[in-house]
DODREN-58906 format. One line per 8 residues: their letters; for each residue x, y, z of N, C-alpha, C. Coordinates in nm, 2 decimals. Layout:
A = X Y Z X Y Z X Y Z; ...;
! end
This chain:
XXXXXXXX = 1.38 -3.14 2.64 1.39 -3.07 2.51 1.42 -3.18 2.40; 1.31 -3.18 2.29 1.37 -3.24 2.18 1.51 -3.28 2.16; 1.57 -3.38 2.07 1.71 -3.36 2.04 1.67 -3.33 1.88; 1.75 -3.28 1.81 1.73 -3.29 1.66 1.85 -3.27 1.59; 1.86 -3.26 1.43 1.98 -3.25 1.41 2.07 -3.17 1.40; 2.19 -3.17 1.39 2.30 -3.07 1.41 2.28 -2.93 1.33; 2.27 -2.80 1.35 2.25 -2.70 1.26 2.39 -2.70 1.20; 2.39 -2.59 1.06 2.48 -2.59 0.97 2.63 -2.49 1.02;
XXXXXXXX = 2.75 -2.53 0.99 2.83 -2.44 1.05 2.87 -2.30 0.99; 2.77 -2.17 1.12 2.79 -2.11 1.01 2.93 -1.99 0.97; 3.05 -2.11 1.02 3.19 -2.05 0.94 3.19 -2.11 0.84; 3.23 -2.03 0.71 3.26 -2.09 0.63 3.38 -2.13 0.60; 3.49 -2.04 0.67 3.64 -2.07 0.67 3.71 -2.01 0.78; 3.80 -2.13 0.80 3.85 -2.05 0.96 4.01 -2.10 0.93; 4.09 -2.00 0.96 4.24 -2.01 0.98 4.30 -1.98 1.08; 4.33 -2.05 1.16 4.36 -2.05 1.32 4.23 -1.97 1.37;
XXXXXXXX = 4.25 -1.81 1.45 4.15 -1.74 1.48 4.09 -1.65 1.39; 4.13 -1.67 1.29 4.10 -1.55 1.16 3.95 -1.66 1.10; 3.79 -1.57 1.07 3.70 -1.65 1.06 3.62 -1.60 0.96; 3.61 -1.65 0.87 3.54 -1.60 0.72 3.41 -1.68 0.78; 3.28 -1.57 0.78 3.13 -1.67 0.81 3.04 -1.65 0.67; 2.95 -1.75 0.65 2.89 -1.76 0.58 2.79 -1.63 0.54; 2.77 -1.63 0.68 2.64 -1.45 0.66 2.69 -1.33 0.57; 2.87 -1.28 0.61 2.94 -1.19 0.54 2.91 -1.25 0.35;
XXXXXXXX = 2.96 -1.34 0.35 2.96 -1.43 0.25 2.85 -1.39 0.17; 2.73 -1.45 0.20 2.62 -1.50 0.15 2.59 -1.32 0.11; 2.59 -1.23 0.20 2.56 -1.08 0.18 2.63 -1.03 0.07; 2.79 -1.01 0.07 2.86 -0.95 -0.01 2.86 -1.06 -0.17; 2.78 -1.15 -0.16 2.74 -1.23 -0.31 2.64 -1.16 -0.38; 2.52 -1.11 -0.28 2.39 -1.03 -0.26 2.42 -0.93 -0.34; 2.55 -0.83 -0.27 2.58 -0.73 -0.34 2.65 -0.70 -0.45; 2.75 -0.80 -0.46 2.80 -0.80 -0.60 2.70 -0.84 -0.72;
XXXXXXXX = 2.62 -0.92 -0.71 2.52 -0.97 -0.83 2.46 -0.86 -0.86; 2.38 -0.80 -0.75 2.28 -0.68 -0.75 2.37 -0.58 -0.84; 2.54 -0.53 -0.84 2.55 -0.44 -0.88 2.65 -0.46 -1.01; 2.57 -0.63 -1.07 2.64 -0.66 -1.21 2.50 -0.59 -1.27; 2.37 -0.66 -1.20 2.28 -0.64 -1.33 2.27 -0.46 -1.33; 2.32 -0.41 -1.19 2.25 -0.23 -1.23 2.38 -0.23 -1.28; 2.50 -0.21 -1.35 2.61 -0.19 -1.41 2.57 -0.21 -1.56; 2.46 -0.30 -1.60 2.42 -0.38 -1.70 2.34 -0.28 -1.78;
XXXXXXXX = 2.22 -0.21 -1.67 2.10 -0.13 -1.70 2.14 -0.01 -1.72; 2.24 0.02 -1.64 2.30 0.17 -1.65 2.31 0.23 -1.78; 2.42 0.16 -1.85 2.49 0.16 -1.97 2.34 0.22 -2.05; 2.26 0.11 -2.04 2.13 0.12 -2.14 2.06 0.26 -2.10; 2.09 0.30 -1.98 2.00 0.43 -1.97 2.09 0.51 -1.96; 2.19 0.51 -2.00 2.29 0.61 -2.04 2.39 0.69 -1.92; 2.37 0.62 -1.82 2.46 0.64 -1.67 2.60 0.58 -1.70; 2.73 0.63 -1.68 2.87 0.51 -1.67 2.86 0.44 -1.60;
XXXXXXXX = 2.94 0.32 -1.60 2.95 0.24 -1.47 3.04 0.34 -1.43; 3.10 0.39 -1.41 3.19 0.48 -1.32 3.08 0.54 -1.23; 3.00 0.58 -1.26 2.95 0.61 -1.18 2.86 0.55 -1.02; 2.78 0.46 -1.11 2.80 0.35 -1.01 2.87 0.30 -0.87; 3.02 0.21 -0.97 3.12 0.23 -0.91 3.12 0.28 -0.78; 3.13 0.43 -0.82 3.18 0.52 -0.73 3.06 0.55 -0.59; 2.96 0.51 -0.64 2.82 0.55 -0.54 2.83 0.41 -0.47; 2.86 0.30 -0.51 2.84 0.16 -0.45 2.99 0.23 -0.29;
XXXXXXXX = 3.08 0.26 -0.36 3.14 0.31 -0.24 3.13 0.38 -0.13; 3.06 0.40 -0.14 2.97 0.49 -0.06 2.86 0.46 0.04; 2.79 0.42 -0.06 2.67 0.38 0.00 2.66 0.27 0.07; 2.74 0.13 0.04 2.75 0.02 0.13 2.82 0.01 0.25; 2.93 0.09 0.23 3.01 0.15 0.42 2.84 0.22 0.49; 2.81 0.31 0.42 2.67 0.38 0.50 2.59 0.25 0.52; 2.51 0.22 0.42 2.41 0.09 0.46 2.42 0.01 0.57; 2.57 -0.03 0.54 2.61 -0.14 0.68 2.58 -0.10 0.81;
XXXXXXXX = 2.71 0.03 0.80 2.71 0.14 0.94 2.52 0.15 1.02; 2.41 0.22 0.91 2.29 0.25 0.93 2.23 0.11 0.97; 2.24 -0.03 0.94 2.16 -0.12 0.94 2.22 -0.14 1.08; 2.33 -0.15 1.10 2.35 -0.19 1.25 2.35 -0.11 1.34; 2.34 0.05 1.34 2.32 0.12 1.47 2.17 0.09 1.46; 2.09 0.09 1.39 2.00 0.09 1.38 1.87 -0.05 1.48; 1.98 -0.22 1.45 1.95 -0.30 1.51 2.01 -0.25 1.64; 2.13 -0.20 1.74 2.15 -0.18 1.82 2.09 -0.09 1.85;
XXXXXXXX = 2.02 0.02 1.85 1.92 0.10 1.91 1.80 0.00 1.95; 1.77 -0.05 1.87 1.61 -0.16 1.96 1.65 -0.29 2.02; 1.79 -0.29 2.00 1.85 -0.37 2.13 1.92 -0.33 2.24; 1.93 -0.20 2.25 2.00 -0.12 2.33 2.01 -0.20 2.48; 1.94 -0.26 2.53 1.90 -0.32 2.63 2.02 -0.42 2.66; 2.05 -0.47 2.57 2.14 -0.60 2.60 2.28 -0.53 2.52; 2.32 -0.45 2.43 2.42 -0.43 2.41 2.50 -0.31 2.52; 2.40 -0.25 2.55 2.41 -0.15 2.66 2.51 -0.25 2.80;
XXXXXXXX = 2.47 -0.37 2.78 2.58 -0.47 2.85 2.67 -0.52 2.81; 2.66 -0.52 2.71 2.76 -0.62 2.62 2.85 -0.52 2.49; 2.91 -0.42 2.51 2.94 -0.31 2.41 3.02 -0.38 2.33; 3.11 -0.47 2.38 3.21 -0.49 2.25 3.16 -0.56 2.14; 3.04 -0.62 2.18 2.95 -0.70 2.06 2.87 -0.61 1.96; 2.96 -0.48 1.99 2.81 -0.36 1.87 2.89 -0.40 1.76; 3.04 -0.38 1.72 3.08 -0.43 1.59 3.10 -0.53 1.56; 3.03 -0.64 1.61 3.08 -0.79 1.56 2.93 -0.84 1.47;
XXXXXXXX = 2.90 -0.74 1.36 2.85 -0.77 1.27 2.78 -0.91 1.17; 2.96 -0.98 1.21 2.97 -1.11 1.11 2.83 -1.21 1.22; 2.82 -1.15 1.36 2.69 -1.31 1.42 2.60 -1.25 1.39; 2.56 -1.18 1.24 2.45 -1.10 1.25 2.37 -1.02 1.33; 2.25 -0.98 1.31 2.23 -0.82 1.40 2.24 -0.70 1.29; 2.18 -0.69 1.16 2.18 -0.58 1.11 2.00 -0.58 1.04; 1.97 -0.47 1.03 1.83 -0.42 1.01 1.80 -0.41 0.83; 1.75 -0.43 0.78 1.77 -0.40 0.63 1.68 -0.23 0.62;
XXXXXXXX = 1.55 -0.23 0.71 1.51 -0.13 0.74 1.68 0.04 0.74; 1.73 -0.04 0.83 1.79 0.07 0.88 1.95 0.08 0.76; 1.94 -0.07 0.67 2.06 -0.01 0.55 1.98 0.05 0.46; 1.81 0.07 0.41 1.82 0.16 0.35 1.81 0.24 0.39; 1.77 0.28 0.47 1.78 0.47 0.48 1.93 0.50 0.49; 2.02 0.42 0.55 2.16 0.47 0.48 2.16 0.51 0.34; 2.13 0.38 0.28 2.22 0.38 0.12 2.07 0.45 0.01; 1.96 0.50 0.07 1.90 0.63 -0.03 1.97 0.74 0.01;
XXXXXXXX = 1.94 0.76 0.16 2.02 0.88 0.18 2.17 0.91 0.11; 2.24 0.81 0.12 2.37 0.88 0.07 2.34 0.88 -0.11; 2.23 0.76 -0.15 2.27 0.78 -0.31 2.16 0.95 -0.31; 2.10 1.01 -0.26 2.04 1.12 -0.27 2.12 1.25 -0.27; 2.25 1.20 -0.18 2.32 1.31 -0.21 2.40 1.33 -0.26; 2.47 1.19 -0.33 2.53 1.18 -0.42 2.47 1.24 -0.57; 2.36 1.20 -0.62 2.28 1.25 -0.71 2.26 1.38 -0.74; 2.27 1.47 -0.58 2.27 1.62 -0.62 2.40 1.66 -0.63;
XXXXXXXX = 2.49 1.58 -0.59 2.65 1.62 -0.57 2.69 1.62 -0.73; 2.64 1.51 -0.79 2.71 1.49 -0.92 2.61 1.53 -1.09; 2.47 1.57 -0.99 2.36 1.66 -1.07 2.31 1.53 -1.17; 2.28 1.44 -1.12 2.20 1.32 -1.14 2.05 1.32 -1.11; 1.97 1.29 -1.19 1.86 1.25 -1.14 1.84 1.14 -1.00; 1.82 1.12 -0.93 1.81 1.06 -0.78 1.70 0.95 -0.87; 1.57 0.97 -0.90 1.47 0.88 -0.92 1.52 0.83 -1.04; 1.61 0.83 -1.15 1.67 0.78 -1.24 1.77 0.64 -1.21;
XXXXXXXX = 1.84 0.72 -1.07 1.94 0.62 -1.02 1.86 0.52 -0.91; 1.76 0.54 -0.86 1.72 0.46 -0.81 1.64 0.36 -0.85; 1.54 0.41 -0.96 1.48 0.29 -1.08 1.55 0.19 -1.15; 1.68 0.26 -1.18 1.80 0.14 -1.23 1.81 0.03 -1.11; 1.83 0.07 -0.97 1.84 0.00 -0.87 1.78 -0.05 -0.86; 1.66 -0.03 -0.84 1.55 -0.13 -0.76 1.51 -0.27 -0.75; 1.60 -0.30 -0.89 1.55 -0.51 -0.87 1.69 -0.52 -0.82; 1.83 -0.44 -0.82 1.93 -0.51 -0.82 1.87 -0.55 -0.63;
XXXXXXXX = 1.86 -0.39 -0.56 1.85 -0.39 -0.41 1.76 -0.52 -0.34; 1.65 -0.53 -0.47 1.53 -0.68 -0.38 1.60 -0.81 -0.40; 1.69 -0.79 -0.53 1.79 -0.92 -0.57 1.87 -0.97 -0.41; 1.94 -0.83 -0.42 2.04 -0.85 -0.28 1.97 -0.88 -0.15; 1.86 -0.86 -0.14 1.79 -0.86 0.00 1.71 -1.01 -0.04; 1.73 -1.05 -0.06 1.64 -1.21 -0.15 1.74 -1.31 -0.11; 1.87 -1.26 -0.12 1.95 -1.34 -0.13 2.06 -1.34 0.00; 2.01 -1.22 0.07 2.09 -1.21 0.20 2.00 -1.29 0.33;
XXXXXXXX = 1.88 -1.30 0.28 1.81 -1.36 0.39 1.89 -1.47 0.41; 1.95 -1.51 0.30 2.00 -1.68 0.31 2.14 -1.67 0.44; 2.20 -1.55 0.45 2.25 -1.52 0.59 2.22 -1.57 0.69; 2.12 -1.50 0.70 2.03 -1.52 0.82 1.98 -1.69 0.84; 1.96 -1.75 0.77 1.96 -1.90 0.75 2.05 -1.96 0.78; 2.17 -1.90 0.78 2.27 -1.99 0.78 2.35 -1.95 0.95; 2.20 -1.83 1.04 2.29 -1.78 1.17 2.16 -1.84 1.23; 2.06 -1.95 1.14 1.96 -1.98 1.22 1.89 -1.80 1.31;
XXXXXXXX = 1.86 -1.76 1.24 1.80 -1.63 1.26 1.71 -1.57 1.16; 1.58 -1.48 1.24 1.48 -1.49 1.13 1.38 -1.59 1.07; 1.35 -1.62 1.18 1.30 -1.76 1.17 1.14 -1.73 1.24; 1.01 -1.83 1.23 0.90 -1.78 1.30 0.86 -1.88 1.38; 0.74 -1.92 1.45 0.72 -1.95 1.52 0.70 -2.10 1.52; 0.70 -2.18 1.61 0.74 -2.31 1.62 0.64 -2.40 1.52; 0.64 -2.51 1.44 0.61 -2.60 1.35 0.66 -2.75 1.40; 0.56 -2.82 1.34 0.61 -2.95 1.34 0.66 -3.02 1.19;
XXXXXXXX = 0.78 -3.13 1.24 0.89 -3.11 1.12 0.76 -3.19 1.00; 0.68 -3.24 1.06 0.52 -3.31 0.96 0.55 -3.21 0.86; 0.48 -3.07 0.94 0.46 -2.95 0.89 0.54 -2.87 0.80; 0.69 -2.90 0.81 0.78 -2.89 0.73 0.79 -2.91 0.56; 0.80 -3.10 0.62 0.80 -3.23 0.52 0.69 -3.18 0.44; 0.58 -3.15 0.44 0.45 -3.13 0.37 0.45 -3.01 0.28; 0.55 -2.92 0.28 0.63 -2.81 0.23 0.68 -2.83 0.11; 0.74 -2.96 0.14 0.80 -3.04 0.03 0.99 -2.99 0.01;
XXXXXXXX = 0.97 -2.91 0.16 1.14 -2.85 0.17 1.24 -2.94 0.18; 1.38 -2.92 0.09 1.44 -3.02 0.14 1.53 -3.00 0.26; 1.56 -3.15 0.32 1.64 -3.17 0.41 1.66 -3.05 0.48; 1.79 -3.03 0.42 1.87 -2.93 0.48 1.85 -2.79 0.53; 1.69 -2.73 0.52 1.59 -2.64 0.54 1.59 -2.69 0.67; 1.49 -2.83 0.63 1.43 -2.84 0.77 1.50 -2.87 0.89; 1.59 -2.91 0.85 1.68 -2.94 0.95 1.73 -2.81 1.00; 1.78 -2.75 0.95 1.84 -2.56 1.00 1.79 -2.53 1.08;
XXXXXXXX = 1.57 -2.57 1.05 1.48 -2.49 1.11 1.45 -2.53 1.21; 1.59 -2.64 1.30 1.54 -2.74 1.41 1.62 -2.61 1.51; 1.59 -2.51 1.63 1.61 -2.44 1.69 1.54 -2.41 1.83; 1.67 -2.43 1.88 1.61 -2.42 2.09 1.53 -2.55 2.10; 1.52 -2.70 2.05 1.47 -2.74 2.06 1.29 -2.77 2.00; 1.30 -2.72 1.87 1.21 -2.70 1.81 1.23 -2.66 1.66; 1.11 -2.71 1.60 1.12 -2.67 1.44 1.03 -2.48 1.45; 1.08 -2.46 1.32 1.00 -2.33 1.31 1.00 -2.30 1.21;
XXXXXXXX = 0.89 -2.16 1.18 0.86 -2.16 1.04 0.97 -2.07 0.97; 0.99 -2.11 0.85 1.14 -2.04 0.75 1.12 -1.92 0.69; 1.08 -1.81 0.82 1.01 -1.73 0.76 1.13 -1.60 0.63; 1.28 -1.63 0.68 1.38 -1.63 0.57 1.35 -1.67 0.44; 1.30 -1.78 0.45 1.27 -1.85 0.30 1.13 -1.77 0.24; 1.02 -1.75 0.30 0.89 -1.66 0.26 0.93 -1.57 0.21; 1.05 -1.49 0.27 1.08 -1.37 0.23 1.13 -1.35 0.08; 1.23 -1.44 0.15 1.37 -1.48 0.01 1.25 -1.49 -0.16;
XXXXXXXX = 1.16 -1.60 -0.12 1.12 -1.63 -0.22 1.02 -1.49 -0.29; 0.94 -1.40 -0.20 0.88 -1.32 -0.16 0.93 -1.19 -0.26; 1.05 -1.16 -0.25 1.16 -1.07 -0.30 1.18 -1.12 -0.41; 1.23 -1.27 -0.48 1.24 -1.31 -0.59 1.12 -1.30 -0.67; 1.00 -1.25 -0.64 0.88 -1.28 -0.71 0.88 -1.15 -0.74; 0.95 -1.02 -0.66 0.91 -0.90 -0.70 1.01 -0.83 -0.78; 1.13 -0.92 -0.79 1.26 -0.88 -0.90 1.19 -0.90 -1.04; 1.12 -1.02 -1.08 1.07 -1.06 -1.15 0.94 -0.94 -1.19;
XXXXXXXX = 0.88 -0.93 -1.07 0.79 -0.82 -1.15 0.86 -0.71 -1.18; 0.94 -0.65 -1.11 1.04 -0.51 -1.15 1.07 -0.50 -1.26; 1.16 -0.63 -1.35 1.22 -0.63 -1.45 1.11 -0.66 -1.57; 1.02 -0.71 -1.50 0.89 -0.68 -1.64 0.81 -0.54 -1.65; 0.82 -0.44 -1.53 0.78 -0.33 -1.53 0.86 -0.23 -1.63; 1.00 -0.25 -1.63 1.07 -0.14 -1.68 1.05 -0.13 -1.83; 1.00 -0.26 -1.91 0.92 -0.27 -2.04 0.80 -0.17 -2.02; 0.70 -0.18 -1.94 0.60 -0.09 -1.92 0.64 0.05 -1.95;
XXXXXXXX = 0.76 0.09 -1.92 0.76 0.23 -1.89 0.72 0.33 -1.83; 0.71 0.30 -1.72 0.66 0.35 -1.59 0.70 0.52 -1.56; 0.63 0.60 -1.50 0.71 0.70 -1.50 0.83 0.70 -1.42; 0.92 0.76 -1.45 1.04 0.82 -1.32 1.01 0.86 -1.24; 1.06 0.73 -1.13 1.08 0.74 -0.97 0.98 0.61 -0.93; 0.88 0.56 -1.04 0.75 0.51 -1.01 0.81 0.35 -0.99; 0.92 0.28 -1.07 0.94 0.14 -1.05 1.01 0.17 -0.90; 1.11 0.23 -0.87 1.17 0.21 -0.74 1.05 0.29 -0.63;
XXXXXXXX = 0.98 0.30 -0.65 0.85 0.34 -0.56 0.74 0.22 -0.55; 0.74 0.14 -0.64 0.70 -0.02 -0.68 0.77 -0.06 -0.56; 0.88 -0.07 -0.57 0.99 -0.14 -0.49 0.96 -0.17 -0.39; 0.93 -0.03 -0.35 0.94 0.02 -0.17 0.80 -0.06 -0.13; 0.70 -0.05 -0.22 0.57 -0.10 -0.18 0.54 -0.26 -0.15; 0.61 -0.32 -0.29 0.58 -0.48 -0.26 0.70 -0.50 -0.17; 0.83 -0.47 -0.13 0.86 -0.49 -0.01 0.81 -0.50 0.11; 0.72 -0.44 0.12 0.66 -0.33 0.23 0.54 -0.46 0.28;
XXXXXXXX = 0.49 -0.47 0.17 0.36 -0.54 0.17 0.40 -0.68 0.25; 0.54 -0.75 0.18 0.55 -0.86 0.22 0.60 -0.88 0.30; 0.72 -0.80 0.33 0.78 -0.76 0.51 0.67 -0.72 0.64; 0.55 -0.69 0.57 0.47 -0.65 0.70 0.37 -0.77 0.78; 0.34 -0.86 0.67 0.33 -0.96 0.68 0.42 -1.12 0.75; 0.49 -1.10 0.68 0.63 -1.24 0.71 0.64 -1.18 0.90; 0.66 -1.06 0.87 0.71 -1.01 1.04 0.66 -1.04 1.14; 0.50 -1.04 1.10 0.38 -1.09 1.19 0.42 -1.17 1.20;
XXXXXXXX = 0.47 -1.34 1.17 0.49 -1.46 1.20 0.63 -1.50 1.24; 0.76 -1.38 1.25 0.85 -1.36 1.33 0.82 -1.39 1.52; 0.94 -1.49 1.53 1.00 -1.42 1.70 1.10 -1.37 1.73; 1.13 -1.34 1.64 1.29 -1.26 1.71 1.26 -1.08 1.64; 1.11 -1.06 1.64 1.10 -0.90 1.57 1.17 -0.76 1.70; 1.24 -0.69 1.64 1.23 -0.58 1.67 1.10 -0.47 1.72; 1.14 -0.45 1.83 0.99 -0.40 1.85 0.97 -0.23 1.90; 0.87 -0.16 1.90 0.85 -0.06 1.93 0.81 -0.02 2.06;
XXXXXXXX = 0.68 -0.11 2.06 0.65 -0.11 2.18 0.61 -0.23 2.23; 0.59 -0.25 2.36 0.57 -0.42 2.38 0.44 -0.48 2.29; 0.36 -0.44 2.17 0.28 -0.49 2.15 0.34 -0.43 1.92; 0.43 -0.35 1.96 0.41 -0.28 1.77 0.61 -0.32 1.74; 0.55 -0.41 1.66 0.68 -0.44 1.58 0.74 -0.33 1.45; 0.88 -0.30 1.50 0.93 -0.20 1.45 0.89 -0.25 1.28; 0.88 -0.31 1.24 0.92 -0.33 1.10 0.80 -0.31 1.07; 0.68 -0.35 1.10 0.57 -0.36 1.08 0.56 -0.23 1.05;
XXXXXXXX = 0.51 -0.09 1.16 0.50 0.01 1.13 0.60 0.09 1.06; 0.71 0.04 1.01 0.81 0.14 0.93 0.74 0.08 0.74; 0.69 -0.01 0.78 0.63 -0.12 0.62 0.53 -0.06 0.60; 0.41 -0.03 0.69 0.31 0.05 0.69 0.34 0.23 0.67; 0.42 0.26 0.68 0.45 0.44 0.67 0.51 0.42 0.53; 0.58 0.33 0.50 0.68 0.34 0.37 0.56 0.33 0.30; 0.46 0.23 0.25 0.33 0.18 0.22 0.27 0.26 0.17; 0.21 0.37 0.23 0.14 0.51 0.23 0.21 0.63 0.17;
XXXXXXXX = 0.34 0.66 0.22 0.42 0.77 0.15 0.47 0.70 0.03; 0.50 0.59 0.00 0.53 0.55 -0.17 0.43 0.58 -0.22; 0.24 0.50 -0.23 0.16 0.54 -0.29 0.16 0.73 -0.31; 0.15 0.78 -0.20 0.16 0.95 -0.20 0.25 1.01 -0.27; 0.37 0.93 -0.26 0.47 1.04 -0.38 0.41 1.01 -0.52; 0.37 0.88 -0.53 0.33 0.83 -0.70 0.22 0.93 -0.74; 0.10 0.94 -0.67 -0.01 1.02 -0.69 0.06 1.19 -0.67; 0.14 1.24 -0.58 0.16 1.40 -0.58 0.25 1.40 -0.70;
XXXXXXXX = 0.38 1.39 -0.71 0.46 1.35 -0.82 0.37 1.37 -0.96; 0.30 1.31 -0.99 0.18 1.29 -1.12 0.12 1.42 -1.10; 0.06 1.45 -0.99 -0.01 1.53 -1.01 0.02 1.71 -1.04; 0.16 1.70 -0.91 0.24 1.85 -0.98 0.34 1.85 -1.10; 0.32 1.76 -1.16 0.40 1.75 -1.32 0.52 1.71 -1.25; 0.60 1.63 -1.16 0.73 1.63 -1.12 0.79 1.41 -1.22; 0.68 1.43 -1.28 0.70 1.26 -1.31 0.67 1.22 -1.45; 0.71 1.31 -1.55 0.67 1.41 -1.60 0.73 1.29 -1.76;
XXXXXX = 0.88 1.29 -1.71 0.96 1.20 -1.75 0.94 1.02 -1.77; 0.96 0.93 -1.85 0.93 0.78 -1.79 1.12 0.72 -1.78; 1.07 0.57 -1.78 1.16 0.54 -1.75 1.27 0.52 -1.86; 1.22 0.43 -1.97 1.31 0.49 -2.07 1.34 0.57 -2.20; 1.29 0.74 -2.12 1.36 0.82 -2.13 1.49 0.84 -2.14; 1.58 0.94 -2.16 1.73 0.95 -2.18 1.72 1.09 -2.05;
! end
């Protein structure tokens, strides 16, 4: 086996047995940033931040909770061995697939709980959520996870990545592709379109329906060049077909929505 260099440690603080890791870290940065700029947007479309607030409570206990039963169901195989490892979250193991259907679901019923527009509250979201997921990949980088199939470090260097990339991406005796970073960057390109959409005025519900799509598009892809995917069946990667169904029913709500007057409203509307 190759030798290569040492990967990154990924605690970021440790006091005796007590262990702060970089992945919790790098996540909950994810989420605080994501929920300065929707705090920011709110205001302007006439939501409190109290409100917010109060939904962020909510919804990120759910997200978490959903993203990890969710990786432990298509791991069932090996935790079904290993049970005390279903809550040890911080060595990563969580699905982003499976935190949003947590955190729409709960902001959907928050929405009717509190007599909110749902597609109001989620159009404010939408760049914060790709912000946070852009930036949590870097997690996963830092658990050497998420990563794709083997490269030579040539192949790297010619990237023009620095060091400290390629080196991370030295794993089992082998370089590989940063398919974390495709993403990361992938997601940053679609915040950027998000935030130039909401000038358009798109109708309501239609930017966080944007969302779901260029996610969709780019996660279905990057997946394909994964080895550690979640799978369905020995040949259909869970993510792939959940990217492809989301794909289709976003386009479908945008076109039925339009068509039975439900979209009726745009975005900056009051």
């Amino acid at each position: 086996m190759e030798q290569g260099p040492q990967p990154l440690n990924p605690i970021a603080i440790q006091l005796g047995a007590f262990e702060v890791h970089w992945y919790g870290l790098i996540i909950g940065f994810g989420l605080l940033l994501g929920l300065i700029i929707a705090l920011r947007e709110s205001e302007r479309r006439g939501i409190s931040k109290d409100t917010y607030i109060d939904l962020i409570l909510f919804a990120v206990p759910a997200a978490i909770i959903c993203a990890r039963i969710y990786y432990v169901i298509f791991q069932w195989e090996y935790y079904s061995q290993n049970p005390g490892e279903i809550i040890q979250i911080w060595n990563g193991g969580i699905a982003i697939h499976g935190a949003l259907i947590g955190s729409v679901l709960t902001a959907y019923i928050y929405a009717k709980v509190k007599k909110i527009s749902f597609w109001k509250l989620a159009d404010i979201t939408a760049p914060s959520l790709l912000l946070g997921q852009a930036i949590g990949r870097w997690g996963n980088f830092m658990n050497q996870e998420a990563y794709g199939e083997e490269v030579s470090r040539a192949f790297l260097e010619n990237m023009h990545l620095p060091d400290f990339i390629i080196n991370q991406m030295f794993i089992n005796g082998a370089y590989h592709h940063p398919t974390f970073l495709y993403e990361s960057l992938w997601n940053i390109a679609g915040v950027i379109i998000l935030l130039c959409l909401r000038k358009v005025n798109l109708r309501r519900g239609e930017l966080f329906l944007t969302y779901v799509i260029w996610y969709s598009i780019g996660r279905y892809y990057i997946e394909g060049m994964r080895t550690d995917s979640l799978m369905l069946t020995e040949s259909l990667r869970m993510a792939q077909v959940i990217s492809i169904t989301l794909i289709i029913v976003a386009i479908a709500l945008i076109i039925l929505r339009r068509l039975l007057g439900f979209a009726n409203k745009k975005y900056l509307d009051e």
